[in-house]
C-alpha positions in Angstrom: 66.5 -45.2 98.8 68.5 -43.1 96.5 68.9 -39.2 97.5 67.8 -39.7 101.1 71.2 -38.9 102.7 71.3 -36.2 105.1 73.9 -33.9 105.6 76.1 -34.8 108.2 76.4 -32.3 111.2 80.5 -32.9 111.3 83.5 -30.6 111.0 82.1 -30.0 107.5 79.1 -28.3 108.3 81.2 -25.1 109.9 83.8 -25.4 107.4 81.0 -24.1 105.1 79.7 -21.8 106.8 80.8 -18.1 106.7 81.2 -17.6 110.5 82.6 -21.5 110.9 86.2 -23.1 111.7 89.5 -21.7 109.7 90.3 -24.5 107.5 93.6 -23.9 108.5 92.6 -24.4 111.9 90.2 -27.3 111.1 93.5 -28.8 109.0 95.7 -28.8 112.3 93.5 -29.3 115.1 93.1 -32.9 113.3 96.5 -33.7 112.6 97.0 -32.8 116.2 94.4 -35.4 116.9 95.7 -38.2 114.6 98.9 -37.5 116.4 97.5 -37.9 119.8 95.3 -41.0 118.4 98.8 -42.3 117.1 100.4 -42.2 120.5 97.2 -43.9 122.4 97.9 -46.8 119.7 101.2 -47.6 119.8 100.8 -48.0 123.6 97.9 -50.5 122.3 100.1 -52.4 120.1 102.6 -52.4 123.1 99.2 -54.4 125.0 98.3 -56.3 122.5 101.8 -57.7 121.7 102.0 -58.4 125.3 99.1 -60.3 125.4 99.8 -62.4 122.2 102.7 -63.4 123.8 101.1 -64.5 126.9 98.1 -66.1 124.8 100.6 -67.9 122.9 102.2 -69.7 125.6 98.7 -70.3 127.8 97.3 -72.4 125.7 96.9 -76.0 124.7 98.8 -77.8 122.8 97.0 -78.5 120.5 94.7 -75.6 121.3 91.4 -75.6 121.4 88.9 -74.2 118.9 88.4 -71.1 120.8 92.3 -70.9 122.3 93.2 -70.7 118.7 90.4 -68.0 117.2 91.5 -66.0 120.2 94.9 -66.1 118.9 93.9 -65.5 115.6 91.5 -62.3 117.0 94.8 -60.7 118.7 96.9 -60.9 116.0 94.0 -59.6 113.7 93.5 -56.6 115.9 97.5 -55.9 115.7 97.4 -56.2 112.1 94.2 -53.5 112.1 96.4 -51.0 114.3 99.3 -51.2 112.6 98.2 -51.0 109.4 95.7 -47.8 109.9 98.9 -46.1 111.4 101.3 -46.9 108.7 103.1 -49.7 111.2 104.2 -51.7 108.2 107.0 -54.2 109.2 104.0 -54.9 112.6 101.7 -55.2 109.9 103.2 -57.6 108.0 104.5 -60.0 110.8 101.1 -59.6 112.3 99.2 -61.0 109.0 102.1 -63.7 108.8 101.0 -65.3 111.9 96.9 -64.6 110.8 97.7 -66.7 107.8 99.7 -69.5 109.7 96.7 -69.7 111.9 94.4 -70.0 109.1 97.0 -72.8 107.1 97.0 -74.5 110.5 93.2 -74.5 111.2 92.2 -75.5 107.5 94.3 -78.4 108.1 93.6 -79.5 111.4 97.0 -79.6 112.8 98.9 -77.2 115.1 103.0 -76.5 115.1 103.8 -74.5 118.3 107.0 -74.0 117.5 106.0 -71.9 114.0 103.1 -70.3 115.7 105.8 -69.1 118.4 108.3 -68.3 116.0 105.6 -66.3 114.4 104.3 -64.5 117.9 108.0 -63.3 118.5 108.4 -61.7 115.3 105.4 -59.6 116.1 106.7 -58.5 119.2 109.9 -57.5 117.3 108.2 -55.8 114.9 106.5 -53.5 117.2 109.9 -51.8 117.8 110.2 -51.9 114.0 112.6 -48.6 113.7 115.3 -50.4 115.8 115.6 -52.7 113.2 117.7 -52.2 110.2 115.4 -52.5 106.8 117.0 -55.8 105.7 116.9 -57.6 108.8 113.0 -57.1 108.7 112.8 -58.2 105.1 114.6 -60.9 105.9 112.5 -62.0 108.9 109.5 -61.6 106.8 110.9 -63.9 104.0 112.1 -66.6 106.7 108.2 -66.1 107.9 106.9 -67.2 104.5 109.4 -69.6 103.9 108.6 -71.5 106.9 104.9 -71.1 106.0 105.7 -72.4 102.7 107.6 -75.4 103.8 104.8 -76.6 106.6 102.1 -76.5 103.1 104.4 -78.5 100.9 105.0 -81.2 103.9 100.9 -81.1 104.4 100.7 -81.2 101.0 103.0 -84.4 100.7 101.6 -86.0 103.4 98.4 -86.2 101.7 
């Protein structure tokens, strides 16, 4: 139905109106909230690293179907956190070990020695500033290579 959008009765509304919010105001009362929002999420990430780790090393090996979309659901959820707050080295390692999990599952094998190697780069990269730049560029390219290398064996196996 095209037109039939109301107006939303957010911040907006009273930023237009004469009597409404300072924009000024309106501006830093939500950066203040982003900032608290920022700190409730890296304590998340601090859970949610914690419980990849434990995930990783509760479950089968090899996993089962549901073991290994859990595994897969925690590291997606890091990778949504860290990327909505600009967590970029967390981010990264985070979708690293979502697409080792989906290289894994389309091929019907499982490596728990990658998929750990994976988990603990996460949980290093959740402390990303005490890491120097090229130290986390050159975890994230050992990550890929050892992605890489586990398709070309597949693929040679084949």
């Amino acid at each position: 139905m095209v037109g039939s959008f109301k107006r939303s009765a957010g911040v907006s509304q009273f930023l237009s109106a004469t009597d409404g919010l300072d924009r000024g105001l309106a501006v830093y009362m939500a950066e203040s909230g982003v900032k608290d929002l920022r700190q409730d999420a890296l304590r998340e990430v601090i859970s949610r690293t914690n419980n990849l780790a434990a995930t990783a090393s509760a479950i089968g090996d090899p996993p089962t179907d549901e073991e290994a979309q859990q595994l897969h659901d925690l590291a997606n959820s890091i990778f949504s956190v860290a990327g909505t707050f600009e967590l970029h080295f967390l981010a990264k390692t985070s979708r690293a070990l979502c697409e080792l999990l989906n290289i894994l599952s389309e091929r019907g094998m499982w490596r728990r020695d990658i998929v750990q190697l994976h988990c603990d780069a996460v949980r290093a990269a959740r402390d990303e500033e005490t890491l120097h730049q090229s130290a986390q560029e050159e975890m994230l390219l050992g990550l890929e290579a050892t992605r890489a290398s586990l398709q070309k064996s597949n693929e040679g196996a084949r």
